[in-house]
VOTI-205836 format. One record per residue (C-alpha): residue number from 1; residue in one letter; chain; x negated, y, z. Coordinates in Angstrom, 2 decimals, padded with zeros to 5 digits. Example, Ala and Ser with C-alpha at 12.3 -4.5 7.8 and 13.67 -1.06 7.14 Angstrom:
<1; 'A'; 'A'; <-012.30; -004.50; 007.80>> <2; 'S'; 'A'; <-013.67; -001.06; 007.14>> 
//
This chain:
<1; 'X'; 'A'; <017.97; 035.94; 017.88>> <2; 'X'; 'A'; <014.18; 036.31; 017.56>> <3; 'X'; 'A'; <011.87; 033.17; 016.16>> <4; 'X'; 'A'; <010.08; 033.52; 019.63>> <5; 'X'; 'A'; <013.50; 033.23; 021.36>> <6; 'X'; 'A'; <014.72; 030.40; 019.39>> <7; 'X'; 'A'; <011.52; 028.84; 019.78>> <8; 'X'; 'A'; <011.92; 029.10; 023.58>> <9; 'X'; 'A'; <015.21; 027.24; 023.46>> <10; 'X'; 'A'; <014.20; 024.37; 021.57>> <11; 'X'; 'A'; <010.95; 023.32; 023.98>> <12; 'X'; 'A'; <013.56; 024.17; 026.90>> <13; 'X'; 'A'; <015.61; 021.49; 025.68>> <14; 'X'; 'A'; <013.76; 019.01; 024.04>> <15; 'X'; 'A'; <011.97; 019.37; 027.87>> <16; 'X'; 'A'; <015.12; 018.44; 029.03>> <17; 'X'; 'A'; <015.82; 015.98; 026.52>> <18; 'X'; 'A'; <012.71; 014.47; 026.90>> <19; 'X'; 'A'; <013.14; 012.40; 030.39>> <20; 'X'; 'A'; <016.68; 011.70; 029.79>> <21; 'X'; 'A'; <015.58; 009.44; 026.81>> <22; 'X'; 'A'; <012.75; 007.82; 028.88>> <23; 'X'; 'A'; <015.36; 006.71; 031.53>> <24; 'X'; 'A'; <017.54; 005.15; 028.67>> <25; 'X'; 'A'; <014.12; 003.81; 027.05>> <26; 'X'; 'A'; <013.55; 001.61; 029.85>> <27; 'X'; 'A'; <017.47; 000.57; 030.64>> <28; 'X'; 'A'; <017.82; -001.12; 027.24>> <29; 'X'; 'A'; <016.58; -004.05; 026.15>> <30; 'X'; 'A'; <018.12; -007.48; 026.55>> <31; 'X'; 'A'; <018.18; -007.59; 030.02>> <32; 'X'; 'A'; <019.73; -004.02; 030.71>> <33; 'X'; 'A'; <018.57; -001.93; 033.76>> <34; 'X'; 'A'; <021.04; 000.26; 035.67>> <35; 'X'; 'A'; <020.14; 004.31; 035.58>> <36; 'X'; 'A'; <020.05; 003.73; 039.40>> <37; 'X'; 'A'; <017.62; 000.86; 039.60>> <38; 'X'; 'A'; <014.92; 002.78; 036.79>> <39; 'X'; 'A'; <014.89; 005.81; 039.25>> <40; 'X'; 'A'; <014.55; 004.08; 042.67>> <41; 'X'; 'A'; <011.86; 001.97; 041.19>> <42; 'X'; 'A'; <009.89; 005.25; 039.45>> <43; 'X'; 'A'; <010.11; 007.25; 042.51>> <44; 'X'; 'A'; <008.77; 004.18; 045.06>> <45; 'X'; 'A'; <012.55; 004.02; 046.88>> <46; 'X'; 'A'; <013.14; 000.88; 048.43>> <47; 'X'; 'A'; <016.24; -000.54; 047.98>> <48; 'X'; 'A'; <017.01; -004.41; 049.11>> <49; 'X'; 'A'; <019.89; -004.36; 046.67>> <50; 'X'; 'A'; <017.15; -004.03; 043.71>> <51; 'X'; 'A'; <016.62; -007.78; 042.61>> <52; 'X'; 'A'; <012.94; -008.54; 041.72>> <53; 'X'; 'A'; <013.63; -009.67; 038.48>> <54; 'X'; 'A'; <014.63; -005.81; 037.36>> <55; 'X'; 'A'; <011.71; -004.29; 039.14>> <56; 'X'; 'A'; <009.80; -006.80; 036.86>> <57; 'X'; 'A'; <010.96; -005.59; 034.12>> <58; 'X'; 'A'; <010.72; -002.05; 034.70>> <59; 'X'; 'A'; <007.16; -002.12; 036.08>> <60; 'X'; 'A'; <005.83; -004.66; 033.44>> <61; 'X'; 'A'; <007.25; -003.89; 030.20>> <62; 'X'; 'A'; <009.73; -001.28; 029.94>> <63; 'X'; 'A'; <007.88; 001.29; 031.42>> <64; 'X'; 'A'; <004.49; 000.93; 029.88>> <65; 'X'; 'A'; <006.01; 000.62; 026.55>> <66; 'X'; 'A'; <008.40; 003.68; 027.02>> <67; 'X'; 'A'; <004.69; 005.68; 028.28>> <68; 'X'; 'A'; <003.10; 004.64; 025.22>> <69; 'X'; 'A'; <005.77; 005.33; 022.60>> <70; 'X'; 'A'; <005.83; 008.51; 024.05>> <71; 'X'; 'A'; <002.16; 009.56; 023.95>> <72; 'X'; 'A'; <001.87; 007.49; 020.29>> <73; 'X'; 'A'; <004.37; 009.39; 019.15>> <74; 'X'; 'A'; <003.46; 012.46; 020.36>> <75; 'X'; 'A'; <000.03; 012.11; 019.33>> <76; 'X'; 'A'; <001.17; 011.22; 015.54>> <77; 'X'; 'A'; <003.53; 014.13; 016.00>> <78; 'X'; 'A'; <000.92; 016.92; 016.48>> <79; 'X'; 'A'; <-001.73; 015.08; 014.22>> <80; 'X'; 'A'; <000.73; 016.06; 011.23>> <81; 'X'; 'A'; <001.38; 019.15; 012.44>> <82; 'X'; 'A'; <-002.34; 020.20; 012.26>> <83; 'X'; 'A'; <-003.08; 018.39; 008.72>> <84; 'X'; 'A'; <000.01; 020.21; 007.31>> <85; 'X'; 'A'; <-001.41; 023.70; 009.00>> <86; 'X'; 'A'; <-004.89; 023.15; 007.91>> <87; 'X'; 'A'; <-003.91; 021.97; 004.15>> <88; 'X'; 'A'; <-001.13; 024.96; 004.02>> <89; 'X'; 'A'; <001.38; 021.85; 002.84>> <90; 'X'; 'A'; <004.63; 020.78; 004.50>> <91; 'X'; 'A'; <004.15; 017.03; 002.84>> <92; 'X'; 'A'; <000.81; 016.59; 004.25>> <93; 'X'; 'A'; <000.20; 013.92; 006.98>> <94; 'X'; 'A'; <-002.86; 012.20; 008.33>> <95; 'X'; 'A'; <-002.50; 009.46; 006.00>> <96; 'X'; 'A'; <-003.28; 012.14; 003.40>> <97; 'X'; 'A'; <-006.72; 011.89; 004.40>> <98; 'X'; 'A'; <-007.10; 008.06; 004.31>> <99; 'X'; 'A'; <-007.14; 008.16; 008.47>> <100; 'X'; 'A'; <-004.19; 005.67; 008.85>> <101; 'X'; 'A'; <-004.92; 003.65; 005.73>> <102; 'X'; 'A'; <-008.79; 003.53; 007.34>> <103; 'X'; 'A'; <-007.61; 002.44; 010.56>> <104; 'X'; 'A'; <-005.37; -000.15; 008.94>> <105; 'X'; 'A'; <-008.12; -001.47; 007.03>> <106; 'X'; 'A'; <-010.56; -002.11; 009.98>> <107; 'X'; 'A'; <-007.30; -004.02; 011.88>> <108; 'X'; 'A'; <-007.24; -006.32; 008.98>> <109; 'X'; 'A'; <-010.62; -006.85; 009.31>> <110; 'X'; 'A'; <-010.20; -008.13; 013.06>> <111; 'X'; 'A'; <-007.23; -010.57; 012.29>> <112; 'X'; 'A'; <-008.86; -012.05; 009.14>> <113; 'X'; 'A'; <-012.57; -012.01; 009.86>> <114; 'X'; 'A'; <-012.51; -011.37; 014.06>> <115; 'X'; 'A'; <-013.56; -014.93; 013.82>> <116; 'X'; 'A'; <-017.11; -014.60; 012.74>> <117; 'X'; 'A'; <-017.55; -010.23; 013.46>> <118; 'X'; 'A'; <-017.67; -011.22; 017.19>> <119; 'X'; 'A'; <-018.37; -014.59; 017.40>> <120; 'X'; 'A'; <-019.99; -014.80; 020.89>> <121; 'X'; 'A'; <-018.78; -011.38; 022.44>> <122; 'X'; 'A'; <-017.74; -011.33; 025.21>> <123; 'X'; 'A'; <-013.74; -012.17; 025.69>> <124; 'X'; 'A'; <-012.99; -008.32; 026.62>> <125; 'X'; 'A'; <-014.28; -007.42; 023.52>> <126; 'X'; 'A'; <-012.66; -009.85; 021.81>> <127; 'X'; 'A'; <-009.29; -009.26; 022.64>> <128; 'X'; 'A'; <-009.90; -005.58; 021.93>> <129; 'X'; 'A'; <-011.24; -006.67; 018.37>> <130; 'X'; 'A'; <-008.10; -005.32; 016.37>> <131; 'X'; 'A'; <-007.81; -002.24; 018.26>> <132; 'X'; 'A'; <-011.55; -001.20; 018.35>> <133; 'X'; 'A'; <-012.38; -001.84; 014.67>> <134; 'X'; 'A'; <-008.85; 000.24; 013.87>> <135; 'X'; 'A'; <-010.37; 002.93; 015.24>> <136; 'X'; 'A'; <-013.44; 002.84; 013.69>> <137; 'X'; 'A'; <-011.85; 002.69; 010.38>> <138; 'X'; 'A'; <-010.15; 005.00; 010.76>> <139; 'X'; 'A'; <-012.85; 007.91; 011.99>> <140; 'X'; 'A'; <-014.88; 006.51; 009.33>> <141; 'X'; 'A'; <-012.17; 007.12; 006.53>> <142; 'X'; 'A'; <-012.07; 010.79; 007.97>> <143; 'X'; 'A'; <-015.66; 011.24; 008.17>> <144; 'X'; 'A'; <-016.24; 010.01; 004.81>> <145; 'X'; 'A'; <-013.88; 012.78; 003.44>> <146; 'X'; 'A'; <-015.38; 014.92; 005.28>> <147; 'X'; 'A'; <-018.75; 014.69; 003.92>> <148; 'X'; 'A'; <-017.32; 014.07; -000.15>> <149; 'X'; 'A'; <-015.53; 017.25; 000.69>> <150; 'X'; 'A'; <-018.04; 019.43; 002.26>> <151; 'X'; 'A'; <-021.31; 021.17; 000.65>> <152; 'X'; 'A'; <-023.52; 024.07; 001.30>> <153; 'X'; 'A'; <-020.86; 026.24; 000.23>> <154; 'X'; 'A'; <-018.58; 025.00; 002.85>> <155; 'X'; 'A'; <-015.58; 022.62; 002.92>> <156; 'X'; 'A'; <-013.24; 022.04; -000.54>> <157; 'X'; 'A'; <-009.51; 021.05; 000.72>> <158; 'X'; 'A'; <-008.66; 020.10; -002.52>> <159; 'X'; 'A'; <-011.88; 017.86; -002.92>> <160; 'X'; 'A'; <-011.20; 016.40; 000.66>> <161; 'X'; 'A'; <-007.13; 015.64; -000.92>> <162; 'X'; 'A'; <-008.86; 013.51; -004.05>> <163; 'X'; 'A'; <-011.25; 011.76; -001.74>> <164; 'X'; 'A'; <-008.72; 010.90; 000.67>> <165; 'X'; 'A'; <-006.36; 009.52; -002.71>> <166; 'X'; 'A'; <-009.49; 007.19; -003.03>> <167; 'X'; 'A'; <-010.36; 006.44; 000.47>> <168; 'X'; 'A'; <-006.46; 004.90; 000.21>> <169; 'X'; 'A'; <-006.96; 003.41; -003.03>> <170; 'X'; 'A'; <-010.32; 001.29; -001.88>> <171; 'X'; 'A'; <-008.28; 000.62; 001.83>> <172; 'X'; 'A'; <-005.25; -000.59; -000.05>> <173; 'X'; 'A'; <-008.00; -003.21; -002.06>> <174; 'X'; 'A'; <-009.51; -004.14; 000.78>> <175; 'X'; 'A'; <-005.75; -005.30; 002.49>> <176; 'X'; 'A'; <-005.27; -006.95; -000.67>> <177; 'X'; 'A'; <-008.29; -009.13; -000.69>> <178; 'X'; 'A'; <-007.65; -009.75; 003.34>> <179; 'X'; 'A'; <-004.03; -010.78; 002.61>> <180; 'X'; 'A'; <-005.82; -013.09; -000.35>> <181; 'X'; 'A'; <-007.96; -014.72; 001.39>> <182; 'X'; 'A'; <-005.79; -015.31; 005.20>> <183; 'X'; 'A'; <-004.36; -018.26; 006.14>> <184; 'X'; 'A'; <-000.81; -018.55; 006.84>> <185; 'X'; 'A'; <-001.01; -017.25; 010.93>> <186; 'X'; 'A'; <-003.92; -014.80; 010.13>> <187; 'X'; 'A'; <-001.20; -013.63; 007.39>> <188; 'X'; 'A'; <001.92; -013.26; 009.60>> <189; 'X'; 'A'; <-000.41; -011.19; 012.02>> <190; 'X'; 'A'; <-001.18; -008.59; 009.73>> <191; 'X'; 'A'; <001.98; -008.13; 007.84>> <192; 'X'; 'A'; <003.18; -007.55; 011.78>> <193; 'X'; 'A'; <000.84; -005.48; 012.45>> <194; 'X'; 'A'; <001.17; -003.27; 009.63>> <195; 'X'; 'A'; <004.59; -002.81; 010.34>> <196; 'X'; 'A'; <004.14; -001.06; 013.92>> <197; 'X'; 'A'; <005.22; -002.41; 016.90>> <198; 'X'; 'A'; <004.73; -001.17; 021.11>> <199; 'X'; 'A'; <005.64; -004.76; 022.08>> <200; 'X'; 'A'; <001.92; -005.08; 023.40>> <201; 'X'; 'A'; <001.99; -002.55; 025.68>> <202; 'X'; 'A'; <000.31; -002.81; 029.40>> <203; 'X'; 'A'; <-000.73; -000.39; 032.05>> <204; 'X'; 'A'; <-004.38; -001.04; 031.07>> <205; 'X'; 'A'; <-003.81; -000.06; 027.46>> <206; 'X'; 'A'; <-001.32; 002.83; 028.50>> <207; 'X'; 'A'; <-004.26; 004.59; 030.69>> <208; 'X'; 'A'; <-006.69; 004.42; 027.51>> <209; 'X'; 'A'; <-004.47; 005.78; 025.68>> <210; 'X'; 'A'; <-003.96; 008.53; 028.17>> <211; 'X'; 'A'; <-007.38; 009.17; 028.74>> <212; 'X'; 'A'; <-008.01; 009.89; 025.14>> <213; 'X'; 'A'; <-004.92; 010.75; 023.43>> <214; 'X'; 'A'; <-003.54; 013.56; 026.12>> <215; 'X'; 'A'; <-006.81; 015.94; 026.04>> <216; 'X'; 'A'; <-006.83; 015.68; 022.48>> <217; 'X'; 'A'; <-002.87; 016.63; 021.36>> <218; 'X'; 'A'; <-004.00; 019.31; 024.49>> <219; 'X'; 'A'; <-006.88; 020.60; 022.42>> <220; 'X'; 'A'; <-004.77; 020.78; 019.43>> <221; 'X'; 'A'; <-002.41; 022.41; 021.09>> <222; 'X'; 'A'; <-004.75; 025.62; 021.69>> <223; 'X'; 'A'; <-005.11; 025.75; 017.83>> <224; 'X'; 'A'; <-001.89; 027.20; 017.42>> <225; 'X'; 'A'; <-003.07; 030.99; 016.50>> <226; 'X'; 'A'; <-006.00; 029.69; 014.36>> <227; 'X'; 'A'; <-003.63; 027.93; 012.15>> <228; 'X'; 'A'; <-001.49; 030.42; 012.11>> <229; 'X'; 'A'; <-004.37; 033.22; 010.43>> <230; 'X'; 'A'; <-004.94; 029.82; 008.38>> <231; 'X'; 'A'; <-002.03; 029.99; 006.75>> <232; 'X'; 'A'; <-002.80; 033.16; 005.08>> <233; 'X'; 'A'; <-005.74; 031.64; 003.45>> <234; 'X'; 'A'; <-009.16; 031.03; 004.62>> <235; 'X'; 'A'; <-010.67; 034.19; 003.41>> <236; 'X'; 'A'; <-007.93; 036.22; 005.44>> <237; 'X'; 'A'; <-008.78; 033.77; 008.56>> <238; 'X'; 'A'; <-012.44; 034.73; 008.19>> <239; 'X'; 'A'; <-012.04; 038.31; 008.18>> <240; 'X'; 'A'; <-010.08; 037.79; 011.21>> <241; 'X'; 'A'; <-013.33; 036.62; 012.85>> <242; 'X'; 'A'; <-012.57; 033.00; 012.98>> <243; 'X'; 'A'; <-014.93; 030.03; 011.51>> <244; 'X'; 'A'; <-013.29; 028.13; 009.08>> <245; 'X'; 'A'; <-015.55; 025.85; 008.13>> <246; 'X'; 'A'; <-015.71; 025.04; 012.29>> <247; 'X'; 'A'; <-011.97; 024.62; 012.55>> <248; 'X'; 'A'; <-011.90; 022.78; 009.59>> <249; 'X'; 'A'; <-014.54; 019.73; 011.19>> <250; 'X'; 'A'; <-012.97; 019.88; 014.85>> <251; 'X'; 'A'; <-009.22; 019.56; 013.72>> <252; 'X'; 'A'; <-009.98; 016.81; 011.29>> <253; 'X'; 'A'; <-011.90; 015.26; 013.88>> <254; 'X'; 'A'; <-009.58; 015.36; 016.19>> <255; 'X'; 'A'; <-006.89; 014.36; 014.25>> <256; 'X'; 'A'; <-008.89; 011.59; 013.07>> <257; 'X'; 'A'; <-009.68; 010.24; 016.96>> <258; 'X'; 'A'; <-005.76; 010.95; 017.54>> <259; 'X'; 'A'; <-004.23; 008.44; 014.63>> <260; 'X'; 'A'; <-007.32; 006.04; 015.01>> <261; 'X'; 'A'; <-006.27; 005.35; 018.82>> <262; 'X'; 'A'; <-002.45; 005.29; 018.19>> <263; 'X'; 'A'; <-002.66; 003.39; 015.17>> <264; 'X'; 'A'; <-005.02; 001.02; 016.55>> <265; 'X'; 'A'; <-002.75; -000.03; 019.58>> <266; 'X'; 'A'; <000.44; 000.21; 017.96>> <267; 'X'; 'A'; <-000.25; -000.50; 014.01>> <268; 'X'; 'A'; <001.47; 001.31; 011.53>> <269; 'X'; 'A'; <003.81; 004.22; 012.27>> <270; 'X'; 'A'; <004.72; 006.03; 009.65>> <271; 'X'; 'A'; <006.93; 009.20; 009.25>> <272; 'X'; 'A'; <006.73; 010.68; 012.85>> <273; 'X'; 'A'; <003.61; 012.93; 011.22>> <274; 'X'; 'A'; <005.31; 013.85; 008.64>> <275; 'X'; 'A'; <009.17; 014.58; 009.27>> <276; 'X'; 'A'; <008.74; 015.31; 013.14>> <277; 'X'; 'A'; <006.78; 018.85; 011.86>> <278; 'X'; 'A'; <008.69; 019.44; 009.42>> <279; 'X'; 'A'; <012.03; 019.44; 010.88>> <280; 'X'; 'A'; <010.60; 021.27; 013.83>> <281; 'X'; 'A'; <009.44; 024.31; 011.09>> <282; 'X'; 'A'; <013.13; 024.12; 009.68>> <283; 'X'; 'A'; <014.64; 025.16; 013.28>> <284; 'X'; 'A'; <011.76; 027.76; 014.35>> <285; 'X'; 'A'; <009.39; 028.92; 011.37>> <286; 'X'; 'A'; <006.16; 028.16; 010.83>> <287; 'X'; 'A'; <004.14; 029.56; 014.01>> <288; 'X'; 'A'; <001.98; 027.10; 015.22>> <289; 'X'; 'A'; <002.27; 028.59; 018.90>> <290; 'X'; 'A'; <005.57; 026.71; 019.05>> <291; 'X'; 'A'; <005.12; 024.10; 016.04>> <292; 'X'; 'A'; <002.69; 021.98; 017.75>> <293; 'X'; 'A'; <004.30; 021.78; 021.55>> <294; 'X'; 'A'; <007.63; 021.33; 020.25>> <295; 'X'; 'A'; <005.60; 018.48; 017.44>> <296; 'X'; 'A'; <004.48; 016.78; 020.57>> <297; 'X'; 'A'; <008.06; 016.57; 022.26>> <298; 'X'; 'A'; <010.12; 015.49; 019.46>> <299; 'X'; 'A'; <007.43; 013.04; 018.38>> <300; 'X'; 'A'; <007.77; 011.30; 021.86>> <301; 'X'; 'A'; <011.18; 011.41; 021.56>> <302; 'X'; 'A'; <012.03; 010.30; 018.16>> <303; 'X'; 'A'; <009.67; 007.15; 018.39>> <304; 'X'; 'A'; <011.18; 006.29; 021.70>> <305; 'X'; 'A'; <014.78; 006.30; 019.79>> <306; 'X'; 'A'; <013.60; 004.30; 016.98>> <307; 'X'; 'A'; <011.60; 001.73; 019.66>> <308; 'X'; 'A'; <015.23; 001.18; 021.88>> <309; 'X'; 'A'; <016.93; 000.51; 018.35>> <310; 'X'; 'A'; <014.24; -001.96; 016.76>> <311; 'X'; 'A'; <014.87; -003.93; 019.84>> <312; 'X'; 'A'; <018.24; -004.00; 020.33>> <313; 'X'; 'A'; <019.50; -003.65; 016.83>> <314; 'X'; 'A'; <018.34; -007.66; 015.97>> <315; 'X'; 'A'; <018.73; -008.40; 020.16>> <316; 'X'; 'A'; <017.04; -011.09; 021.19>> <317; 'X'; 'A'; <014.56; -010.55; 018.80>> <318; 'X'; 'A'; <012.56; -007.86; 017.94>> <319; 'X'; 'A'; <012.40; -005.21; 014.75>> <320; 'X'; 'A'; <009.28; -004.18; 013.95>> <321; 'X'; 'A'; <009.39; -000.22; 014.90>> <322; 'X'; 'A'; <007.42; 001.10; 011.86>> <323; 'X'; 'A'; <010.10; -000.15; 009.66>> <324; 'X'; 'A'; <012.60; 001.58; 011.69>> <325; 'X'; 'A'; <011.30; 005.01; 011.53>> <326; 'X'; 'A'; <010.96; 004.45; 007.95>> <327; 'X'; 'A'; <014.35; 003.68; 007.78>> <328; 'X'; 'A'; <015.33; 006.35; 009.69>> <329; 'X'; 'A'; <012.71; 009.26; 008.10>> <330; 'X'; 'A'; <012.54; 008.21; 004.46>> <331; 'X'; 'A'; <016.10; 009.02; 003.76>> <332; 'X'; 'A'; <016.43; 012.25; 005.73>> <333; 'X'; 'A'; <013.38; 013.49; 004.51>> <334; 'X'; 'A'; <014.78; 012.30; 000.95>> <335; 'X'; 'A'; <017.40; 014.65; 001.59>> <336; 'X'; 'A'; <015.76; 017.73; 003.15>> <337; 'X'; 'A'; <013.69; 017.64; -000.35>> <338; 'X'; 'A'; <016.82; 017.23; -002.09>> <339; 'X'; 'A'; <018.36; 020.48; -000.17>> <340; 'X'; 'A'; <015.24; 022.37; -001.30>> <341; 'X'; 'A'; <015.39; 021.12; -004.61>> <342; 'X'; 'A'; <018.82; 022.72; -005.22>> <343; 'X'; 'A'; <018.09; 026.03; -003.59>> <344; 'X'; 'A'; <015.09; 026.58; -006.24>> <345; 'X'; 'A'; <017.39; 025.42; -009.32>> 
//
């Protein structure tokens, strides 16, 4: 069976997959929700039998969380897959670039210091603080790399890897100093927040997110070829008539606006960038054609597994998500490496 054939398959059924799991998404929980129920509600049946406590429930909170774990996911999906194409590295993730560390610096920011930063906005900005200054820290991590990395003679990858080891570095003293100097509730927010979490989803937030983070895994999407010529080096890719040092400042950017929304409404995800890719190359190769649709998929799909067990798995309360997927990537990955490691011995 060809790559392209196999590669076929697997977007057929993770297609396939993909509602199935959004269905169970929003049917588990503490107050479960019949199969039945979810789909008259989704498709505007009326049904006098539906009680209007489950309609609640669906059209409040399960639903809007199950839409955003699936474009957060998805987003943090393809991000890795187009940092691992552009840095020719299977390991490489956004936070390789200081992009989530960034963004989780600037969220700090707004839970220890949103005090005096916007005393006197206006309330809508206010209760946006966290989310807003994420994402500002986190475009400004990428730009900064950017710019240490880049010089008349174009754009050093392996520069842009050491700045983005220091851009992490200074974030991770700048949460230390935050965590120093909070008080006890300004504490238990951040440690929260780091950990991840899609409890504070609503429609508003869920169309934001839309608006921003579906055009941009879209874009990505159509960089599929480029990163495949990529991959054979950047003075192959130039011969081949394509702009590196362009490709190189609209993927980072992109990936930069992608993890700086979806960090900065969910917190700190990590893994989905790293493993989803990665296992996706294991089962279809490296072309970036199928890599980065199929990235998108699983990414939706795996964080929407790991949401329904963080709140279920501890029922009534609540597991943070973010430790979850680490639970859940860090060992497999673990192993994968360890697989590898024996087949070069």
């Amino acid at each position: 069976m060809s790559r392209n054939h196999q590669g076929a398959l697997l977007l057929t059924a993770l297609a396939i997959l993909l509602p199935v799991v959004v269905v169970v998404s929003i049917g588990v929980g503490a107050v479960p929700v019949s199969a039945g129920d979810i789909l008259t509600i989704l498709f505007g049946l009326s049904d006098s039998t539906i009680n209007s406590q489950s309609a609640l429930i669906i059209e409040s909170i399960r639903l809007p969380r199950t839409l955003l774990g699936l474009i957060v996911g998805g987003s943090l999906a393809v991000a890795g897959a187009s940092m691992q194409g552009l840095f020719r590295n299977p390991l490489a993730d956004p936070s390789i670039i200081g992009v989530s560390s960034g963004a989780a610096l600037g969220a700090g920011m707004a839970i220890v210091l949103g005090g005096l930063l916007f005393a006197g906005a206006p309330s809508l900005i206010q209760s946006y603080s966290v989310s807003f200054l994420a994402f500002a820290g986190g475009v400004l991590s990428a730009w900064l790399v950017y710019q240490v990395g880049t010089t008349n003679n174009g754009t050093s990858v392996a520069t842009m890897l050491l700045a983005g080891v220091a851009i992490n570095a200074l974030a991770g003293a700048g949460m230390g100093m935050l965590n120093y100097v909070a008080d006890d509730t300004m504490l238990r927010s951040l440690t929260f927040w780091q950990m991840g979490s899609l409890g504070g989803a609503t429609r508003d937030l869920v169309m934001i997110c839309a608006t921003v983070l579906i055009p941009v895994v879209l874009i990505l999407g159509r960089y599929g070829l480029v990163l495949n010529a990529l991959l054979l080096g950047e003075s192959e890719a130039r011969h081949l008539g394509i702009n590196v040092q362009k490709v190189k400042l609209t993927l980072i950017s992109l990936t930069a606006l992608a993890v700086g929304v979806a960090v900065s409404v969910s917190g700190f995800i990590g893994f989905v960038g790293l493993v989803v890719p990665y296992l996706i190359r294991l089962a279809v190769g490296p072309d970036h054609r199928i890599l980065l649709p199929a990235s998108a998929l699983l990414g939706g799909i795996l964080l929407l597994v790991a949401d329904m067990i963080s709140r279920t798995i501890v029922a009534p309360a609540e597991l943070p998500v973010g430790i979850v997927t680490a639970l859940m990537g860090a060992p497999f990955f673990l192993s994968l490496l360890w697989q590898q490691r024996k087949r070069m011995v």
